[in-house]
C-alpha positions as CSV (number, residue, x, y, z in Angstrom):
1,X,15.7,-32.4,8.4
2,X,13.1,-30.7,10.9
3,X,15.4,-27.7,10.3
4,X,14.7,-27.6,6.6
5,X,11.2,-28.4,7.0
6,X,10.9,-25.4,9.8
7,X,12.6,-23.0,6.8
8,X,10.8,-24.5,3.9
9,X,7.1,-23.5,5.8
10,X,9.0,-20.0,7.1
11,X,9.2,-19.3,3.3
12,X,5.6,-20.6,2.2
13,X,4.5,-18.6,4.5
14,X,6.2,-15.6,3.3
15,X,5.8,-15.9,-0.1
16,X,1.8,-16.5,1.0
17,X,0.9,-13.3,2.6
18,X,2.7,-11.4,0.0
19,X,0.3,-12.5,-2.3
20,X,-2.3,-11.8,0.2
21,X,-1.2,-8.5,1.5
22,X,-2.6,-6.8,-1.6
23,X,-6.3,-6.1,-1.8
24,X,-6.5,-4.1,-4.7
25,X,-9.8,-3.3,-6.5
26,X,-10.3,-1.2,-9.9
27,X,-13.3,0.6,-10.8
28,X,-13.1,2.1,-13.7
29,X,-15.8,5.0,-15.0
30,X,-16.1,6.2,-18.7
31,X,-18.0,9.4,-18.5
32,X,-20.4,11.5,-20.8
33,X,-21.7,8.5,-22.9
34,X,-24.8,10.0,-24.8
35,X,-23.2,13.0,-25.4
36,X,-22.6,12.1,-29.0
37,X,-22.2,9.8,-31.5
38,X,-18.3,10.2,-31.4
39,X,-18.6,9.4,-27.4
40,X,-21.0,6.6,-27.9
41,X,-18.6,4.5,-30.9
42,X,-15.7,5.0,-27.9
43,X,-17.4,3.3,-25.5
44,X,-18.4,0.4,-27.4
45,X,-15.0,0.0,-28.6
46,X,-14.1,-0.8,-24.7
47,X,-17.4,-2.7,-23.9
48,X,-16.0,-4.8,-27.2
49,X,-13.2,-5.4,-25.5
50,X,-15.2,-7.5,-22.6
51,X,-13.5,-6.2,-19.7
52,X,-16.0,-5.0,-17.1
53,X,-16.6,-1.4,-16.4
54,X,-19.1,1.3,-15.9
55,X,-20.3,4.2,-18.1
56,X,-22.3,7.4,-16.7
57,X,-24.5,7.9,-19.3
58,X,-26.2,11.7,-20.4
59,X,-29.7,11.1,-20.4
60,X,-30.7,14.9,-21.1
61,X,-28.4,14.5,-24.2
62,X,-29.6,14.2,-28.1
63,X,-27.9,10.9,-28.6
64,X,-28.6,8.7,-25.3
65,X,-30.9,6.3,-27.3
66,X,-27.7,5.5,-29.5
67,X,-26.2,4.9,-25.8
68,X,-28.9,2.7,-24.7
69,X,-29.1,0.6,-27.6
70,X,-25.2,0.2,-27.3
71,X,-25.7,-0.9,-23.6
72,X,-28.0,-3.4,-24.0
73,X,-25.8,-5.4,-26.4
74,X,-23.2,-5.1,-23.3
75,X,-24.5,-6.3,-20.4
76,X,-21.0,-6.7,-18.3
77,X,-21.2,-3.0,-18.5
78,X,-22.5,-1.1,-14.9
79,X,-25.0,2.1,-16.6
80,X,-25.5,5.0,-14.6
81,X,-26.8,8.1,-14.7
82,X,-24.5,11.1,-15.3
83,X,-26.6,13.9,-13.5
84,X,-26.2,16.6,-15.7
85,X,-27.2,20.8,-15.1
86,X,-24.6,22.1,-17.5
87,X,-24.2,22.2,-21.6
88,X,-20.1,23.2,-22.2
89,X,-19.3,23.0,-25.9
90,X,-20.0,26.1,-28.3
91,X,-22.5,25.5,-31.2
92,X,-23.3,21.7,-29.8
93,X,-25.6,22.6,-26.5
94,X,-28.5,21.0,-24.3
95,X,-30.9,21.7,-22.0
96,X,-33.3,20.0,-19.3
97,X,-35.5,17.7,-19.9
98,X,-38.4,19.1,-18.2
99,X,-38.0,22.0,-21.1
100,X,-37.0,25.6,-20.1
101,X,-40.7,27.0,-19.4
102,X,-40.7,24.3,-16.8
103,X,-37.5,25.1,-15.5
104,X,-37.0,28.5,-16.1
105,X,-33.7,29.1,-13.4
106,X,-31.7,26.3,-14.9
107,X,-31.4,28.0,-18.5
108,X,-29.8,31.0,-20.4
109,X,-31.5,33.4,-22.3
110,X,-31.9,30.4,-25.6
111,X,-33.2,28.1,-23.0
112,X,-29.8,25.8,-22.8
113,X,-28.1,25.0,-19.8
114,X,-25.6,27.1,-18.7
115,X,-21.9,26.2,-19.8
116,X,-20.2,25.8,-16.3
117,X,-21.5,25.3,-12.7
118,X,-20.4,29.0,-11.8
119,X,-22.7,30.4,-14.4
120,X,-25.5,28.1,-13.2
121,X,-25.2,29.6,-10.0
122,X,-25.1,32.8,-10.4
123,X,-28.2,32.6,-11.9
124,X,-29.5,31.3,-8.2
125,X,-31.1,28.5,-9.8
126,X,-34.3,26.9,-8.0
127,X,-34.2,23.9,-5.8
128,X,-37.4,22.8,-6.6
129,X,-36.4,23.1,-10.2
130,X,-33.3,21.0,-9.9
131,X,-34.9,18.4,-7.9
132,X,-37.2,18.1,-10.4
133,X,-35.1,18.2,-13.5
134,X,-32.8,15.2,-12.0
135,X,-35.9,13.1,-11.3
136,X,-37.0,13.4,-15.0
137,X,-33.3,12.4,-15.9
138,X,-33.6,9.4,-13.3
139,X,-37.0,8.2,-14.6
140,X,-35.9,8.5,-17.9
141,X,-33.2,6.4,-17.9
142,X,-35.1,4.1,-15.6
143,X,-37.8,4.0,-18.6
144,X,-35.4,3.0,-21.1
145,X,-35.2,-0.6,-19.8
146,X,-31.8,-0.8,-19.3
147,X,-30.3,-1.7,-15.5
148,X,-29.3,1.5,-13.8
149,X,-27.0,0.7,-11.0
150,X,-25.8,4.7,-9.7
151,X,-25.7,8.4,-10.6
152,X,-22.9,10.6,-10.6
153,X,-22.6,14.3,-11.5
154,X,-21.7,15.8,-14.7
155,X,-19.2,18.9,-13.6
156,X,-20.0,18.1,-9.9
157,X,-23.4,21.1,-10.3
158,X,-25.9,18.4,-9.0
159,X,-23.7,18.1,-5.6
160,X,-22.4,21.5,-5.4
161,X,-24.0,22.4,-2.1
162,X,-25.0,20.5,0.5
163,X,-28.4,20.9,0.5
164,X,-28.3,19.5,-3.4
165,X,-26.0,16.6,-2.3
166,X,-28.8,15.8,0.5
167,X,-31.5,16.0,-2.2
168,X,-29.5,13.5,-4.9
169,X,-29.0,11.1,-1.6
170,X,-32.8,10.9,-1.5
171,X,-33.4,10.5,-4.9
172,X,-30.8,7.5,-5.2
173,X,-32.0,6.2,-2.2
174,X,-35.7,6.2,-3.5
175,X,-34.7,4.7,-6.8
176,X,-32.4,2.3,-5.3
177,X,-29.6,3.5,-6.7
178,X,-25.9,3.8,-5.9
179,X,-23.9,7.0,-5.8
180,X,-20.3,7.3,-7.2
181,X,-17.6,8.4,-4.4
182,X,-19.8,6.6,-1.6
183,X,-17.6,3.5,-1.4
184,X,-14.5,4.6,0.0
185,X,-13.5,5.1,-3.7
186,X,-9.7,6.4,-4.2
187,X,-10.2,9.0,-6.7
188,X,-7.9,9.6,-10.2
189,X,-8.3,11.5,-13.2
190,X,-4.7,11.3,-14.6
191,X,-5.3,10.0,-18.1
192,X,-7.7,13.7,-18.2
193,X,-4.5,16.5,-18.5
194,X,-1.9,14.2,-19.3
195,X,-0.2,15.4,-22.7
196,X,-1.4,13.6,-25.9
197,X,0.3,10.4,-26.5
198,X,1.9,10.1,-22.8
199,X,-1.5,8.5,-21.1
200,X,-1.8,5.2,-22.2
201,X,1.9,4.7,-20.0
202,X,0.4,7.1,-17.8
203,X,-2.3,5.2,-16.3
204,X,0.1,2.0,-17.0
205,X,2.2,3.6,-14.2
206,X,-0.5,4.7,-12.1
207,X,-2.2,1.2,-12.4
208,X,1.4,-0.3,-11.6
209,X,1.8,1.3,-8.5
210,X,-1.7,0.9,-6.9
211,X,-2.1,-0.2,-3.1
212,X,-4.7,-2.0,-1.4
213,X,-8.2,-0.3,-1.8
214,X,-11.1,0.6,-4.3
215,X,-9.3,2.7,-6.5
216,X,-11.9,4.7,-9.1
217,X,-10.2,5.9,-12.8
218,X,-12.4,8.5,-14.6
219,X,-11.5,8.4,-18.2
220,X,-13.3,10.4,-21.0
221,X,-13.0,8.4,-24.6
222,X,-13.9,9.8,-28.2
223,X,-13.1,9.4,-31.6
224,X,-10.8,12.2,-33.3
225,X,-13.4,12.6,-35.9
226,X,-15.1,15.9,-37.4
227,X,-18.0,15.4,-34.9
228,X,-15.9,16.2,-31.9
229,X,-13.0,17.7,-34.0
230,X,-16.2,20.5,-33.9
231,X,-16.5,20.5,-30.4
232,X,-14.9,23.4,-28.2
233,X,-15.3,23.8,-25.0
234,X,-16.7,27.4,-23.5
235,X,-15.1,27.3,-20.6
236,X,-11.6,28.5,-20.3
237,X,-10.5,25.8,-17.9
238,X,-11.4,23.5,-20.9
239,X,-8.8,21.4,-22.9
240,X,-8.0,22.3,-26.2
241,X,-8.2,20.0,-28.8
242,X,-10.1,18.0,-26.6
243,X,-11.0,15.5,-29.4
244,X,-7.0,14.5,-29.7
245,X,-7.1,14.3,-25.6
246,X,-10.5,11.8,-26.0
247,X,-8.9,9.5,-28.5
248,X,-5.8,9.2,-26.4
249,X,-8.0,8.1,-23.7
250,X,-9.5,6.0,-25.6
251,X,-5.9,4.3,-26.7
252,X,-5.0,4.0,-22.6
253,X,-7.9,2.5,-21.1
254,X,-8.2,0.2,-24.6
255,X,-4.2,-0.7,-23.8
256,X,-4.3,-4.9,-23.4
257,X,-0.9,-3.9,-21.8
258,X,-2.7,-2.4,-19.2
259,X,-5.4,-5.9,-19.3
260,X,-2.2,-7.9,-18.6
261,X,-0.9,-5.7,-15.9
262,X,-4.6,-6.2,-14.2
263,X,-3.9,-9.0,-14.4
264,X,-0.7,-9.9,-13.6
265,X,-0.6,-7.9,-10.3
266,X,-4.2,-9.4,-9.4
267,X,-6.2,-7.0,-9.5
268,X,-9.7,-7.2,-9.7
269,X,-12.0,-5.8,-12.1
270,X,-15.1,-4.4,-10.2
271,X,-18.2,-2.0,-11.0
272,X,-20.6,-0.4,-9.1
273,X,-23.2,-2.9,-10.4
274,X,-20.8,-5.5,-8.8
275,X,-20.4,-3.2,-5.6
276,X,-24.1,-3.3,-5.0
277,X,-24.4,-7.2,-5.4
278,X,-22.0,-7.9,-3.4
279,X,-22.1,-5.8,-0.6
280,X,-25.6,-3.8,-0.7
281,X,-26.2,0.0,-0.7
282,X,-26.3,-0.3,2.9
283,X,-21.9,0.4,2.8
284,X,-22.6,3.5,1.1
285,X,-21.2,6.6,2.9
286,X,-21.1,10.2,2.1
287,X,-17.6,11.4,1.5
288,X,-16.2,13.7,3.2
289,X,-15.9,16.7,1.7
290,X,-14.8,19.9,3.1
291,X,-16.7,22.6,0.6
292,X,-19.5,22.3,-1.1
């Protein structure tokens, strides 16, 4: 009898830390909202959804007040600022906010920003401009009312030195704010290149196979609609048909398959808004990254 007892609690025990052994947090990002409309109508599809997540939002961009407007009607959604120095599509470009007289090094000859962070540059843009130009992106979004909880970097230009990482860590440190990849965050792109109508079971696998950590999934959602249908990107590392690749993004991260996986495996759902409540921006580190 003591025998059986000794084996029954030898199992319990067993099966016990195998449900504990695994840690697993998910974080994941939808980029570029405010970029357009097409973007924007993505985005709420997920927030529609409910599941919690957070959006980087492109406050230099013509259709961020859509975006806002959107967020506000979602609070379990984490906003944060998508830091952007660089305009990529042909016939469908931005510049600063600042305006180029202001900010004369960050724009080409029609006053736009320059398509890709090589270009930027080359053009041995200012410092003091840059700094500048991401403050006005911070305070606007700050001004729109909504809860900013981090910036990231739109193409990685506003962290592609050192000496601009250090300026965006004082910026986000004066306006309280988070920064993406400072949280030990395991990094994957892989609904991004996978073929068109592979990466909803893409990310499915990926999800499937996730160990114990705070695992980050960038995904970039549109509609296949005219609006981005229109929308090519200058830069030769750019997909084609990009609005095809969006919509099949859109299709993963929307997959309730991949809901019930979450769930089934126990995974939990987190944000940087929830990063920040629960463990301050005091855990924040800077990665460690070998170039700049």
């Amino acid at each position: 009898m003591i025998k059986n007892i000794v084996l029954i609690l030898g199992v319990l025990t067993l099966i016990t830390c195998s449900v504990r052994q695994e840690n697993i947090r998910y974080l994941i990002r939808l980029d570029d909202m405010g970029m357009c409309h097409s973007v924007n109508m993505a985005i709420e599809q997920v927030a529609e959804t409910g599941m919690p997540f957070s959006t980087s939002v492109m406050f230099a961009c013509p259709w961020y007040e859509e975006a806002v407007e959107i967020l506000k009607q979602h609070p379990q959604v984490s906003v944060g600022i998508h830091l952007t120095l660089n305009a990529e599509w042909a016939g469908y470009r931005w510049g600063p906010i600042l305006g180029p007289e202001a900010v004369p090094s960050l724009v080409d000859s029609v006053g736009t920003f320059f398509p890709s962070r090589t270009k930027l540059f080359e053009n041995d843009p200012d410092v003091g401009e840059i700094t500048r130009e991401l403050r006005a992106q911070i305070e606007r979004a700050i001004n729109t009312g909504l809860k900013i909880d981090y910036v990231d970097y739109h193409m990685g230009a506003a962290v592609q030195t050192l000496e601009l990482r250090q300026i965006v860590e004082s910026l986000a440190a004066e306006y309280g704010l988070a920064m993406s990849g400072y949280f030990g965050e395991i990094y994957s792109n892989i609904t991004y290149a996978t073929a068109i109508g592979s990466k909803a079971d893409s990310l499915l696998a990926h999800a499937a196979r996730m160990g114990e950590g705070l695992h980050m999934q960038v995904v970039h959602v549109g509609l296949d609609e005219p609006e981005m249908q229109a929308m090519q990107d200058l830069n030769t590392f750019g997909l084609k048909e990009m609005s095809r690749h969006r919509q099949d993004e859109l299709k993963a991260v929307s997959n309730p398959a991949l809901r019930q996986l979450v769930k089934d495996r126990g995974i939990e759902l987190v944000t940087y808004g929830s990063l920040v409540r629960d463990g301050g921006l005091e855990q924040m580190e800077r990665p460690e990254i070998e170039e700049y």
